[in-house]
C-alpha positions as CSV (number, residue, x, y, z in Angstrom):
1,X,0.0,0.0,0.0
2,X,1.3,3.4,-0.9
3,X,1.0,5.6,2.3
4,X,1.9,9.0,3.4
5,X,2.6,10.4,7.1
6,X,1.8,14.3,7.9
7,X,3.5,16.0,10.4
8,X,2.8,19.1,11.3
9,X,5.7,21.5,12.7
10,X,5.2,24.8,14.2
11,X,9.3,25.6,15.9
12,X,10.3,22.3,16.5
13,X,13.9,22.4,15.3
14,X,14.7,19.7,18.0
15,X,12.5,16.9,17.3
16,X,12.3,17.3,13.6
17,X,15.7,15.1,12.7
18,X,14.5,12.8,15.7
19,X,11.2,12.1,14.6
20,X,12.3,11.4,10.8
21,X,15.5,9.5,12.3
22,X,12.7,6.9,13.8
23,X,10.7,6.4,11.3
24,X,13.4,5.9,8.6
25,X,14.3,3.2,11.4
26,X,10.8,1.5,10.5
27,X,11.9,0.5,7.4
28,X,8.2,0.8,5.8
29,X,7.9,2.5,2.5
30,X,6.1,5.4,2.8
31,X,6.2,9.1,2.2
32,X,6.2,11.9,4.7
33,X,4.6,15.6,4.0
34,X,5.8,17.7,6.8
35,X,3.3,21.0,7.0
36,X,5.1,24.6,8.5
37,X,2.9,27.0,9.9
38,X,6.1,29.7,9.3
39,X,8.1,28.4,12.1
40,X,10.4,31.3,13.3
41,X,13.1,28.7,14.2
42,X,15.2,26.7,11.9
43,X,12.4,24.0,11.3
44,X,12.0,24.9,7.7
45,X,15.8,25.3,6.8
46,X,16.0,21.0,8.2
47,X,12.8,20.0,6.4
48,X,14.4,21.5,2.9
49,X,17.5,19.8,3.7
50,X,15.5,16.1,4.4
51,X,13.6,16.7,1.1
52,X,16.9,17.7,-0.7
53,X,18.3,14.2,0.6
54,X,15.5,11.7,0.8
55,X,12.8,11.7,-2.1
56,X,9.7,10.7,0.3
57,X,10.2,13.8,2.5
58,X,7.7,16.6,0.9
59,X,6.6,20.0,2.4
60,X,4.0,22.8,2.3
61,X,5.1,25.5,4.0
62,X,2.2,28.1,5.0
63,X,2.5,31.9,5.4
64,X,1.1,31.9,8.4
65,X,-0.2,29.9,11.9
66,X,-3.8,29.3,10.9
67,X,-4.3,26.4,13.3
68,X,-3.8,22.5,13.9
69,X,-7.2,21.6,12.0
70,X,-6.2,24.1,9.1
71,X,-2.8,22.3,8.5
72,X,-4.2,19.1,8.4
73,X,-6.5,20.4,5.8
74,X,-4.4,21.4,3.2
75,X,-2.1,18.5,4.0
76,X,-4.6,15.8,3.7
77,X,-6.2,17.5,0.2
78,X,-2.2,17.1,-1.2
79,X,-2.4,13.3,0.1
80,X,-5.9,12.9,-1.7
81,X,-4.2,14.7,-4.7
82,X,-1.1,12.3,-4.7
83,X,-3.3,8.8,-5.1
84,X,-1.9,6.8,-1.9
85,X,-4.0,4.4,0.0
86,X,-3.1,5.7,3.6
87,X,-2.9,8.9,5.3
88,X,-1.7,8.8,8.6
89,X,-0.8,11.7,11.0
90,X,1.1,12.3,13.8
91,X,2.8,14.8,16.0
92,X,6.2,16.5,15.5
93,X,6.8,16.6,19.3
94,X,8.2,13.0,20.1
95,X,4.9,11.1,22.0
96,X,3.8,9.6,19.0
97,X,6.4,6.4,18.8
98,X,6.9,5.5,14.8
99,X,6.8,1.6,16.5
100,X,3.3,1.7,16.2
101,X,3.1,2.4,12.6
102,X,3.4,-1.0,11.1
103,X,0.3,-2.0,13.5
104,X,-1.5,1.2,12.0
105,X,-1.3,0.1,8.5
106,X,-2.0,-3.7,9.2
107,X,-5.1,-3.1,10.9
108,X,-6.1,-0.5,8.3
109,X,-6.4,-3.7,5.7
110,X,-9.6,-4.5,7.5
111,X,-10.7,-1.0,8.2
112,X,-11.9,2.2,7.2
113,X,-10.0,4.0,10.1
114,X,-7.5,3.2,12.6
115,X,-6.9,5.4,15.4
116,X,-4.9,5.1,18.6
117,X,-6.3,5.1,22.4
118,X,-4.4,6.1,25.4
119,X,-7.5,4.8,27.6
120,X,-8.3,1.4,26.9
121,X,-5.1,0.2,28.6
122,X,-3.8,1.4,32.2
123,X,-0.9,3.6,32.3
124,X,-0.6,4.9,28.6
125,X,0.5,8.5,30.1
126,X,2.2,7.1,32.9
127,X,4.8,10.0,32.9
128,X,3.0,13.4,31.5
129,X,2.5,15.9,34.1
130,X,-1.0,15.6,36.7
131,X,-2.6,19.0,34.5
132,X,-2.0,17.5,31.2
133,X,-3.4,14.3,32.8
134,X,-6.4,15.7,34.2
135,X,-7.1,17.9,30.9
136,X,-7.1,14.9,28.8
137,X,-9.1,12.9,30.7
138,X,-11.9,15.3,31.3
139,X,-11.9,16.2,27.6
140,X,-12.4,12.5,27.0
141,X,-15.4,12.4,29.2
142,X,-16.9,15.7,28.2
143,X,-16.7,14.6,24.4
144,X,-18.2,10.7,25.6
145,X,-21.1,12.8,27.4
146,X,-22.2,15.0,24.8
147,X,-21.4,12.9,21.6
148,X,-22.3,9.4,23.1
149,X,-18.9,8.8,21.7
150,X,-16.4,6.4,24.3
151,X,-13.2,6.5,21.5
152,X,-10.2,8.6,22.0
153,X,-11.3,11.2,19.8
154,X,-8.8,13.8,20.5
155,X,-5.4,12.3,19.4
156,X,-3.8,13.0,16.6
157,X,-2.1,9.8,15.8
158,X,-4.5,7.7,13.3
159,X,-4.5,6.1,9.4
160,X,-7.1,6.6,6.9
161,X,-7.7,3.9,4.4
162,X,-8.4,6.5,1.5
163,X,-9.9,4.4,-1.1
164,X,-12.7,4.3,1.5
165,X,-12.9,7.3,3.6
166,X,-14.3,10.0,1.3
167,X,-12.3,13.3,1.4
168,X,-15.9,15.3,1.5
169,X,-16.1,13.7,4.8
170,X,-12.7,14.7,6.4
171,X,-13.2,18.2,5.4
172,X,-16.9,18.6,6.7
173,X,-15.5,19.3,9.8
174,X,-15.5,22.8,10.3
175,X,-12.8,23.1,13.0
176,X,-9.4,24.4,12.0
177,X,-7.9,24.1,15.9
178,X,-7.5,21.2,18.4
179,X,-11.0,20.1,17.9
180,X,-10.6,19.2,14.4
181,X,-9.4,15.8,15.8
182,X,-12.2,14.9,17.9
183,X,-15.1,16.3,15.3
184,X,-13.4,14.1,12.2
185,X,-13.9,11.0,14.5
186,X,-17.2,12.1,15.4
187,X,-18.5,12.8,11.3
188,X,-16.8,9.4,10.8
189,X,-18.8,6.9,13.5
190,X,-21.5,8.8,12.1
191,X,-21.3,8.3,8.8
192,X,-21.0,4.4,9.5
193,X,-17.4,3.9,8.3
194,X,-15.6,1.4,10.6
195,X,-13.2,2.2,13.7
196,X,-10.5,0.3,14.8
197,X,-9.3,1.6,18.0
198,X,-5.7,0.3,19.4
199,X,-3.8,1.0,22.9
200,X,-0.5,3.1,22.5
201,X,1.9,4.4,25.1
202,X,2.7,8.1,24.7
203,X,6.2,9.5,26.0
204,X,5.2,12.9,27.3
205,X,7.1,15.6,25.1
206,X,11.0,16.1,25.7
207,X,11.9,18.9,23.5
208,X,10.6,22.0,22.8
209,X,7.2,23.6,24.2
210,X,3.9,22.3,23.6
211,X,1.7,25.2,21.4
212,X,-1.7,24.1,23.2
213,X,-2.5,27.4,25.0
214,X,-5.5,28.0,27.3
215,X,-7.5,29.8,24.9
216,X,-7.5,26.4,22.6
217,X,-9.0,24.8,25.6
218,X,-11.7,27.1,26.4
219,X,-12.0,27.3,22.2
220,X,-12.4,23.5,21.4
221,X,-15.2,23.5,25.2
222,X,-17.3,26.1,23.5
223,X,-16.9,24.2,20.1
224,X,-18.0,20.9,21.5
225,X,-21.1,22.8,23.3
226,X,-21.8,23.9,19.8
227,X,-21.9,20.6,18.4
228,X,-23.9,19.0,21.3
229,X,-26.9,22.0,20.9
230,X,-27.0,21.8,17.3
231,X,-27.8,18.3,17.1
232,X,-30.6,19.0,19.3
């Protein structure tokens, strides 16, 4: 299957060679499409010089930081554009372990969607710090509460089989931030495609700063409230 990873950077200089270092170490066949939001580091400068040596490393480089959604966006219409069977996504920052990839594709033989849990196993965020704990937990309920929906819907890391997940569908959610994630899952369970879910341990970031800020939070709350009334 012809596949392609997105990754989208914003300043992350420091993982960048890391992150591409581990998945060449996969050995699986597969292109990778890194998308800069005008990183004011020397993120862009490495990703030109990966794409100048290795042939599968692509990039779109925007003007401007338009959000997390919005990068996927224009990412995943190139991936439609370039005819591969699988999309998968991940983040830049290091917690998403390239180990899990050949799983990902496997599984995505037999399904429409394959994305990655941190719940249905004990002590998948072992290490990340009690706020981030706490935040991700009571996003999980509050998205299982007003959605009906018990999957991890808010992690990045998942595989689309493309020849069956319609791009319409992908981009009919609205979101361009943080709750682009959970809303694509949502439009996906309900248009009937099917979901594999698998447990994956995530290494709390190492290297650089996260970019969720507290006014994605209060953002991606409001959003969900929005979804929840309007399907009233």
């Amino acid at each position: 299957m012809k596949a392609c990873v997105i990754i989208p950077t914003l300043n992350e200089e420091k993982n960048i060679p890391k992150i591409f270092s581990k998945i060449k170490k996969t050995n699986i066949a597969l292109d990778i499409l890194f998308v800069d939001d005008n990183s004011s580091d020397r993120s862009q400068e490495l990703i030109k010089k990966l794409s100048q040596k290795y042939k599968q490393v692509k990039y779109i480089f925007r003007k401007n930081k338009v959000g997390i959604g919005s990068a996927h966006k224009d990412a995943i219409k190139q991936v439609y554009k370039g005819k591969y069977d699988l999309l998968i996504t991940m983040d830049a920052d290091g917690t998403h372990d390239p180990k899990y990839l050949k799983k990902m594709i496997f599984n995505a033989k037999n399904y429409d969607y394959v994305i990655t849990s941190r719940f249905i196993e004990s002590d998948l965020i072992k290490d990340w710090p009690l706020f981030r704990k706490l935040l991700t937990y009571i996003r999980h309920l509050l998205v299982k509460f007003f959605l009906g929906m018990s999957l991890d819907a808010s992690g990045a890391f998942r595989c689309f089989y493309l020849k069956k997940v319609a791009l319409k569908d992908i981009l009919s959610a609205k979101n361009n931030d943080y709750a682009f994630f959970w809303e694509v899952t949502y439009i996906i369970k309900k248009r009937g495609y099917s979901i594999n879910e698998i447990p994956v341990k995530l290494i709390y970031r190492k290297l650089g700063k996260s970019k969720m800020k507290i006014r994605h939070i209060i953002y991606s709350l409001l959003y969900l409230f929005k979804i929840y009334f309007s399907n009233l």
